[in-house]
DRENDRENMAR-320448 format. One record per residue (C-alpha): residue number from 1; residue in one letter; x, y, z. Coordinates in pm, whole numbers, plus 32768, in hexadecimal, padded with zeros to 4 digits. Example, Ala and Ser with C-alpha at 12.3 -4.5 7.8 and 13.67 -1.06 7.14 Angstrom:
residues 2
1:a:84CE:7E3E:830C
2:s:8557:7F96:82CA
***
This chain:
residues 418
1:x:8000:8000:8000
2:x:80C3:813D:7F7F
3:x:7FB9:822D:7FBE
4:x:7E32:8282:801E
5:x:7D10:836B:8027
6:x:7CA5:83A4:815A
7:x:7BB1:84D4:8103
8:x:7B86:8612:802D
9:x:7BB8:876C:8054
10:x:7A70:8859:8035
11:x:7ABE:8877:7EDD
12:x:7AB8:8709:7E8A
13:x:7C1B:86DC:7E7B
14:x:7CB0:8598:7F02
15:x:7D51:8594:803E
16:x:7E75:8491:8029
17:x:7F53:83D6:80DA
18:x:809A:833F:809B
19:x:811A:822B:8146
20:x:82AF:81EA:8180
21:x:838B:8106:821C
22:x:8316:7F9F:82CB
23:x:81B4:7F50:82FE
24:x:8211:7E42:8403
25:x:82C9:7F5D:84D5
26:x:8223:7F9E:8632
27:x:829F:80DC:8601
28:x:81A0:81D5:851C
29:x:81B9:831C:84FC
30:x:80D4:840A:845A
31:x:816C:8554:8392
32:x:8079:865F:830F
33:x:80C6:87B5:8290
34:x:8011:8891:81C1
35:x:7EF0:890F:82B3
36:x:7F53:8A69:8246
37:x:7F42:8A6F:80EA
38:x:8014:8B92:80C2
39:x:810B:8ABF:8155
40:x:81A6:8A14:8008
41:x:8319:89B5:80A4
42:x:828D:88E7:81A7
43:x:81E6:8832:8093
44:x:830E:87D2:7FE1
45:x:83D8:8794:80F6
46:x:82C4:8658:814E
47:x:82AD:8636:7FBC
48:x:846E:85E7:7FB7
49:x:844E:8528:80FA
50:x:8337:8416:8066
51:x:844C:83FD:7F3C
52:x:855D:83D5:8027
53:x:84DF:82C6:80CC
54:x:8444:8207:7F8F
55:x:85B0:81D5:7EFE
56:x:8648:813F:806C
57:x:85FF:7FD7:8064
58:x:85B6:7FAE:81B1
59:x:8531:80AD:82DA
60:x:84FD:8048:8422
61:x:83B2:810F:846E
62:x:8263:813D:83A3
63:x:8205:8278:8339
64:x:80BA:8309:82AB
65:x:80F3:847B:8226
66:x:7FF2:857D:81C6
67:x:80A7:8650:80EF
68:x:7FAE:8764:80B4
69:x:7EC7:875E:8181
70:x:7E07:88BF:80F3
71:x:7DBB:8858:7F83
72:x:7D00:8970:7F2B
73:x:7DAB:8A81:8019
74:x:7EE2:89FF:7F8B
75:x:7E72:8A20:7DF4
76:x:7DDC:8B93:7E79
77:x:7F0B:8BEF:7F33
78:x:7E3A:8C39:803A
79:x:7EAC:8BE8:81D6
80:x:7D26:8B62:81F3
81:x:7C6E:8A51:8126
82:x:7B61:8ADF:8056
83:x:7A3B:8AF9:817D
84:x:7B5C:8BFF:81F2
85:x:7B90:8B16:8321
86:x:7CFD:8B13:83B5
87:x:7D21:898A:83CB
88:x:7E28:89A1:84C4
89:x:7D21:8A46:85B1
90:x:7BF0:899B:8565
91:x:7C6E:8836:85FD
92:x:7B83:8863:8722
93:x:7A25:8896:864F
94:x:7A7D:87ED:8549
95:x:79A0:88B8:8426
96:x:7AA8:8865:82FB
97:x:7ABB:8722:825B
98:x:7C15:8729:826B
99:x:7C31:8736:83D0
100:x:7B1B:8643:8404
101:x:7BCA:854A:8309
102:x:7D0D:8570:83CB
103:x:7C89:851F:851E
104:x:7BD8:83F3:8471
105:x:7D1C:837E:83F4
106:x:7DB5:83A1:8528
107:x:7CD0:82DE:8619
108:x:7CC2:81B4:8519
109:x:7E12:8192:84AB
110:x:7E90:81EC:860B
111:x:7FFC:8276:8616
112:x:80CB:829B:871F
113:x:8173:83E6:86AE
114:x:80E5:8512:85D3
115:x:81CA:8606:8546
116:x:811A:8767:84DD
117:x:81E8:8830:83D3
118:x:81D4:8989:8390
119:x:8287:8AF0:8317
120:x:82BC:8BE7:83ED
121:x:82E7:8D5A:838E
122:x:843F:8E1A:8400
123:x:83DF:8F53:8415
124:x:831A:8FE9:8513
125:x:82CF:9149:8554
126:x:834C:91A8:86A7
127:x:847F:9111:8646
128:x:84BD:91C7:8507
129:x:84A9:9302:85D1
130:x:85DD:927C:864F
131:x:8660:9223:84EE
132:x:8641:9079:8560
133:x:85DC:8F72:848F
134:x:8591:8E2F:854A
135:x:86B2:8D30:847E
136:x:8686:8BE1:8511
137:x:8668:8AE0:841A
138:x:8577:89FE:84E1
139:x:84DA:8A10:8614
140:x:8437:88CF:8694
141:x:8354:889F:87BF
142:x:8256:8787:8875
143:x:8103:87CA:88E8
144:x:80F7:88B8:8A27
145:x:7FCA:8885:8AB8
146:x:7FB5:87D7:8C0D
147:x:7E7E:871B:8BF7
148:x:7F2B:8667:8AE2
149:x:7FEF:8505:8BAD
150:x:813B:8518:8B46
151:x:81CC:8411:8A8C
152:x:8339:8494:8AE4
153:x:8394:8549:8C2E
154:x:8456:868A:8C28
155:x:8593:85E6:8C12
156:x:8566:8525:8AB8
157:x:84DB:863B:8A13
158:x:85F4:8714:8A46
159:x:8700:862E:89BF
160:x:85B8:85F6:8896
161:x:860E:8782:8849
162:x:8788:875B:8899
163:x:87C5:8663:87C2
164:x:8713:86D0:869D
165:x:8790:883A:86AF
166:x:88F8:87B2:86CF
167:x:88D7:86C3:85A6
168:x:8839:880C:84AB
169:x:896B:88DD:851F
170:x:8A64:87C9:84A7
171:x:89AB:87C8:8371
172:x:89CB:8950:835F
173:x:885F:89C0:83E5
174:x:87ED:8A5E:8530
175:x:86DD:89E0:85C6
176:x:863E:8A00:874D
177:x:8501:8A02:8807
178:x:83BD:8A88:8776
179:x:8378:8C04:8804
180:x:8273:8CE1:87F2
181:x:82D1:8E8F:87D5
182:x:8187:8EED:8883
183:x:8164:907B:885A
184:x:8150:90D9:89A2
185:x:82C1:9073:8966
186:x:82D0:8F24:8A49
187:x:8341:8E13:8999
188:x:82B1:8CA9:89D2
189:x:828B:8B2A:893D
190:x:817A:8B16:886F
191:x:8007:8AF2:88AE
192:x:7F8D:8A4A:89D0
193:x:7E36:8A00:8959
194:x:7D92:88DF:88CE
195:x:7D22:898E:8749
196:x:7E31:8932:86AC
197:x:7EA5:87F0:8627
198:x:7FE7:87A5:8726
199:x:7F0C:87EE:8835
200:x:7DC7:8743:87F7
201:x:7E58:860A:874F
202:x:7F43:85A0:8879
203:x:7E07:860A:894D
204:x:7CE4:8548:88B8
205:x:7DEE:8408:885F
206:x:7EDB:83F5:894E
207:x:8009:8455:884F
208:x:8174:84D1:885E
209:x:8129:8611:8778
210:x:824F:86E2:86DB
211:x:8243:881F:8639
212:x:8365:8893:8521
213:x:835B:89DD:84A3
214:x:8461:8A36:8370
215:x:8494:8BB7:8335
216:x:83D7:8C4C:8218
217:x:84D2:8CD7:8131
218:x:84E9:8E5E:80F5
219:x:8484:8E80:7F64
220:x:85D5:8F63:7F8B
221:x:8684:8DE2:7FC8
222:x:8626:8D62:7E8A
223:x:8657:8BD4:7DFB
224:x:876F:8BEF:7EF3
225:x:867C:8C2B:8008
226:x:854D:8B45:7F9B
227:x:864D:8A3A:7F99
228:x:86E1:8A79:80C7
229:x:8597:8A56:8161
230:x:8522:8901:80D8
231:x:8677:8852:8115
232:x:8685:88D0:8289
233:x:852E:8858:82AB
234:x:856D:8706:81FC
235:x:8690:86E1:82C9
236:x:85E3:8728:8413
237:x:84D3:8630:83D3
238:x:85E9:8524:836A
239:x:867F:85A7:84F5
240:x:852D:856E:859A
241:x:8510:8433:84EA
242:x:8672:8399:855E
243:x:860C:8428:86BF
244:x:84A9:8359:86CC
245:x:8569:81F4:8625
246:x:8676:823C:8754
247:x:858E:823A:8854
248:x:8499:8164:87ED
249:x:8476:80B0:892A
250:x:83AC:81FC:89C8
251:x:82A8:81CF:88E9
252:x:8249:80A2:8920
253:x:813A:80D8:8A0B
254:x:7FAE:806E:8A3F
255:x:7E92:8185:8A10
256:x:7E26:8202:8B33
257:x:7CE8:81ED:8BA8
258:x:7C5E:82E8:8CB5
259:x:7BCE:82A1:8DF5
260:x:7ABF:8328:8ED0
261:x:7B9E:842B:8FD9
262:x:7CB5:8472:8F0B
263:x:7D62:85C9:8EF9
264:x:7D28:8693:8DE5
265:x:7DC0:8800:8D9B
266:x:7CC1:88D2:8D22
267:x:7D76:8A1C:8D3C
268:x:7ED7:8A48:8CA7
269:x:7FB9:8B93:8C89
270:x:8131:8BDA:8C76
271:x:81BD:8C68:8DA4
272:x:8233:8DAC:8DA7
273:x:839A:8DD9:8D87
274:x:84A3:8EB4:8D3E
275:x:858F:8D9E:8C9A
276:x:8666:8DD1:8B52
277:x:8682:8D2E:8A25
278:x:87AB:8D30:891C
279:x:8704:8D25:8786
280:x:87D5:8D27:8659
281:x:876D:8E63:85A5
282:x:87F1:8F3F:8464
283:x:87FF:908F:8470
284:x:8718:912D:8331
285:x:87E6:924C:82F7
286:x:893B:91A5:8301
287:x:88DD:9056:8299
288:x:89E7:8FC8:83BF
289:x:896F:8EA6:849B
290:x:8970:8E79:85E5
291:x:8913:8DF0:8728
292:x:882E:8EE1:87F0
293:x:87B6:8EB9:8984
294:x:861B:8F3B:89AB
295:x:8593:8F68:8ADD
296:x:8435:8F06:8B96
297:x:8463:8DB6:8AFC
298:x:8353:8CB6:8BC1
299:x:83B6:8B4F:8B8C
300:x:830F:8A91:8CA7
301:x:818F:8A38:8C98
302:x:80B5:8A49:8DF1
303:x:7F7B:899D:8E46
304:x:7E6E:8AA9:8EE4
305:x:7D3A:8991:8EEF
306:x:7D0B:8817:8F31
307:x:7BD7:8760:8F03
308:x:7BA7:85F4:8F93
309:x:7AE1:852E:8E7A
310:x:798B:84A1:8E91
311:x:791E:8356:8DDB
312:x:784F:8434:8CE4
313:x:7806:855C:8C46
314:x:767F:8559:8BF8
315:x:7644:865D:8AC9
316:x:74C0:86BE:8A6E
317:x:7449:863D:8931
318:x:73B2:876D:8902
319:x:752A:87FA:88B4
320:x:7525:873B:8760
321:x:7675:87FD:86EB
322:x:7738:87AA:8823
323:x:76CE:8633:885E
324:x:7723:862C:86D1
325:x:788A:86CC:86F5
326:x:78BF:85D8:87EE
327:x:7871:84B7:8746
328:x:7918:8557:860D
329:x:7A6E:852F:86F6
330:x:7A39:83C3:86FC
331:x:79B1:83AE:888E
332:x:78B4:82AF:88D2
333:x:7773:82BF:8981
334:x:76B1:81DB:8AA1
335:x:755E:8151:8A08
336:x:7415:8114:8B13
337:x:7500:81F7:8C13
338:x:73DB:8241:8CF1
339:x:73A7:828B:8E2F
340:x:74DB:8307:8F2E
341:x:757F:8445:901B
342:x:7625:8544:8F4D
343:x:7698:86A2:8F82
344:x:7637:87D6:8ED6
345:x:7713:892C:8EC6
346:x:766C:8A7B:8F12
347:x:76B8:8BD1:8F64
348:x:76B1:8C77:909C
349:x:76EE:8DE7:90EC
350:x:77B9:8E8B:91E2
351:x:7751:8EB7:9333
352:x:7803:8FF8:92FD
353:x:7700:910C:9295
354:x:7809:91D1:91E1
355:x:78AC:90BE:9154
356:x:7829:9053:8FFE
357:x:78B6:8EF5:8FF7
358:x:7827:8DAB:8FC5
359:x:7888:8C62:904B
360:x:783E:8B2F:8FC1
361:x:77D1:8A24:90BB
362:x:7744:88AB:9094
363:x:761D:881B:9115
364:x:75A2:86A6:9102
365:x:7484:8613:9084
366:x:73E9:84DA:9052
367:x:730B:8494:8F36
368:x:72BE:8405:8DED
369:x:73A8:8482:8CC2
370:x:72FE:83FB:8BB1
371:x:730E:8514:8ADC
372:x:74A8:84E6:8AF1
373:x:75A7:848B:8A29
374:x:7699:83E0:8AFD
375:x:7815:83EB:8AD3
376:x:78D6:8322:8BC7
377:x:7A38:8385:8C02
378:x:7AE4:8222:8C18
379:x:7B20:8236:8AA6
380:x:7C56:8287:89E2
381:x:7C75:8403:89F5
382:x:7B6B:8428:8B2A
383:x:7C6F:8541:8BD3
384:x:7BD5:8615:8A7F
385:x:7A7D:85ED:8AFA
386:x:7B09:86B8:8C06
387:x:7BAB:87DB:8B41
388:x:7A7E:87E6:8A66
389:x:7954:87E8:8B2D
390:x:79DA:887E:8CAA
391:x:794F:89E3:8CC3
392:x:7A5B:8A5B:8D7D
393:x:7B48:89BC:8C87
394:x:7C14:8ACA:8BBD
395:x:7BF8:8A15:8A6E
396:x:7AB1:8998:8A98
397:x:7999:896B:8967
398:x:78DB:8AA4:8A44
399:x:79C6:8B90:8990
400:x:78FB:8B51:8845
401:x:7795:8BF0:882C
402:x:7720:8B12:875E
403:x:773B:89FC:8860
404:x:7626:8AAC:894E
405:x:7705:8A59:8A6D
406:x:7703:8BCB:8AF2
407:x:764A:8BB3:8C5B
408:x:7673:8CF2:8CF5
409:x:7504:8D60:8C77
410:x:746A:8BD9:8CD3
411:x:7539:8BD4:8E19
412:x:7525:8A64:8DD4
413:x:7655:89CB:8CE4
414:x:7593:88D8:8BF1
415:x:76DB:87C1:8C28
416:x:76A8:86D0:8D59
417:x:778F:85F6:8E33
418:x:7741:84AB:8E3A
***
C-alpha cells in the first residue's frame, strides 16, 4: 500500500496519504503539513522526504504522510481552505473536512507519534523597529498543554531538542525551541490551547505531538533562500525521525484509559518570569548574523485548576451540535443510561453587595436523565471530556456561541456530572 484517500478537501480535492518505510514496524508515525496553504515549503519538504524514504530499502518505522493537507488553500495561495477556516485552529470543532478527515485517520490508523509541519514568518514588527530579523532555520517544539499525559518527562524531551538542534548545526542549519514574540514584548513557547493540531491530537489520542517550523524565506533571498528552507526542513524531519527510531522503546506504551477521581488540569498559564533567551538573528540593515539575548522570556507552564473526574459527562440531547461534535471526535456514548446521582454546575453571586462576581458551585441531584447523552470518561481520550465540557475549564467548548454552553443568563450550566 503506497498511498490512500482518506477524505477531500471542501473543494472536492483528494486528501492523500503516503505511506513509507515498514508496515510491520510498531513504530508509526504520522507527518502532515500543508494546513496553511500559503505555506508551500513545508509541502515540499514532506513531498522530498516520502521520496527519500521510497529509494532506502529498508526503514525501521512506518510512516503515513499528509503532504498537503489544504488542497484548495494551497492551489489559492490562501493560509485558509476555501470556507476561509484556518485548519490549524479549527481542530477542536471540527467544521472542515479536512480536519474532520484527519482526526478520522488518526483514531483508526492509530499512531504513536504525529509530527505537524509548518512555515513560520521572520519578520515581525516590534523587532524591525530594532532592525532584527528572527534567523533560525527551524524551531521545533511538543505539545504544551498540561492536561495532555506526557509520554516523555522533562528530561527526554530536552535531549529530543538537544539532539536534533545539534545534528542541523553539523549539517550547517540553526535550529531551537519553538517561541512565540507576543507584542506586549514577552516572549513564550507556543500556544497552550487545545485548537490547534499539536495540542488537540496528543489530547484527544494520547500522542507524542511535535511541531517543526522552517523559516519562510525573504523574496529578497531568492532560489538561494527557497532552497535553503526546504533542505533545512527535510533535514530536520530526517533528525526527528533518527530521534523517534533511537528511542523507540518510550513509545511503546498502552492507551490510557481514565478513571473516575483522577486529576485533571483545567487551567494552564506560563508563569511569569523575567528569564532570557539567546535567538540567532540578522540584522536587516547590515545583513550580519548574530546571536541576540531577549528578555521576559517565560519557559515554564503552571497549573491554576484541577478537576477530579466523574464517570460521565451527561450532555442534553437538546444540544444537537455539541452531542454531534462529540461524537464527530470519535467518543462513545452509554445506551438505556437511566436513572442515577449526578451533579449540575450553577452560578452563585457574591455575598459581597459591591462585588459583581459569580461563583460557580455544584449541587446534587438524583433523577432520571433520559433525555441525556451519556459520555463516560473510561475511554481512550476521557481526560478531553474534561477540557471540553468543564465550565471553569479555560479551553472549554463554552468559548464557542454556537455551542449554547453560556450559563451566566440560565444560572444553570446545561453539562452534568455523572
Amino acid at each position: 500500500m503506497k498511498n490512500i484517500t482518506i477524505g477531500q478537501s471542501f473543494l472536492g480535492k483528494p486528501l492523500r496519504v503516503d505511506f513509507v518505510g515498514d508496515k510491520k514496524s510498531p513504530l508509526k508515525i504520522f507527518i502532515m503539513s500543508g494546513q496553511h496553504g500559503d505555506e508551500k515549503y513545508s509541502k515540499e519538504a514532506t513531498t522530498k522526504l516520502i521520496g527519500h524514504f521510497r529509494s532506502i530499502s529498508k526503514c525501521p518505522f512506518y510512516a503515513a504522510i499528509l503532504s498537503n493537507a489544504n488542497p484548495d488553500g494551497y492551489q489559492n495561495q490562501t493560509r485558509e481552505n476555501a470556507q476561509s477556516i484556518d485548519l490549524n485552529r479549527d481542530h477542536l470543532l471540527l467544521q472542515s473536512n479536512e480536519t474532520e478527515a484527519i482526526h478520522s485517520f488518526v483514531r483508526k490508523w492509530r499512531p504513536q507519534i504525529v509530527i505537524d509541519v509548518h512555515n513560520y514568518p521572520s519578520r515581525r514588527k516590534h523587532l524591525l523597529k530594532k532592525h532584527l530579523i528572527i534567523n533560525q532555520d527551524i524551531f521545533v517544539d511538543v505539545s504544551t498543554n498540561l492536561a495532555i499525559l506526557q509520554t516523555l518527562n522533562d528530561k527526554k524531551i530536552n535531549e529530543f531538542i538537544s539532539k536534533v538542534k545539534l545534528d542541523l548545526y553539523s549539517k550547517g542549519f540553526s535550529c531551537d525551541r519553538y517561541v512565540i514574540f507576543q507584542k506586549s514584548g514577552k516572549i513564550r513557547h507556543s500556544t497552550l490551547d487545545v485548537k490547534d493540531a499539536r495540542n488537540s491530537l496528543a489530547s484527544r489520542y494520547d500522542l507524542f505531538s511535535i511541531i517543526l517550523e522552517g523559516k519562510e524565506p525573504l523574496k529578497k533571498e531568492g532560489v538561494l533562500g527557497e532552497n535553503r528552507t526546504v533542505m533545512s526542513q527535510f533535514s530536520a524531519l530526517c533528525s526527528v525521525i533518527n530521534w523517534l527510531v533511537q528511542n523507540e522503546e518510550e513509545f511503546n506504551y498502552k492507551p490510557h484509559v481514565s478513571t473516575k477521581g483522577e486529576l485533571v488540569p483545567i487551567r494552564i498559564k506560563y508563569r511569569n518570569s523575567n528569564e532570557i533567551i539567546e535567538l540567532e538573528v540578522k540584522n536587516s540593515k547590515t545583513k550580519e548574523i548574530s546571536k541576540k539575548k531577549f528578555k521576559n522570556y517565560s519557559s515554564e507552564v503552571e497549573i491554576s485548576k484541577f478537576i477530579r473526574l466523574p464517570s460521565a459527562y451527561g450532555v442534553p440531547n437538546s444540544l444537537t451540535k455539541l452531542v454531534k461534535l462529540l461524537k464527530k471526535h470519535g467518543f462513545s456514548s452509554l445506551d438505556n443510561f437511566k436513572i442515577g446521582k449526578h451533579k449540575m454546575y450553577y452560578l452563585k453571586n457574591s455575598k459581597d453587595k459591591k462585588s459583581s462576581k459569580q461563583q460557580i458551585k455544584k449541587k446534587i441531584i438524583t433523577n432520571q436523565i433520559s433525555n441525556y447523552t451519556v459520555f463516560p470518561i473510561d475511554q481512550q481520550g476521557g481526560r478531553f471530556l474534561a477540557v471540553l465540557l468543564e465550565p471553569q475549564s479555560k479551553f472549554g467548548l463554552h468559548r464557542f456561541p454556537e455551542l449554547k454552553l453560556d450559563f451566566s443568563k440560565n444560572l444553570e450550566y446545561p453539562i452534568i456530572r455523572i
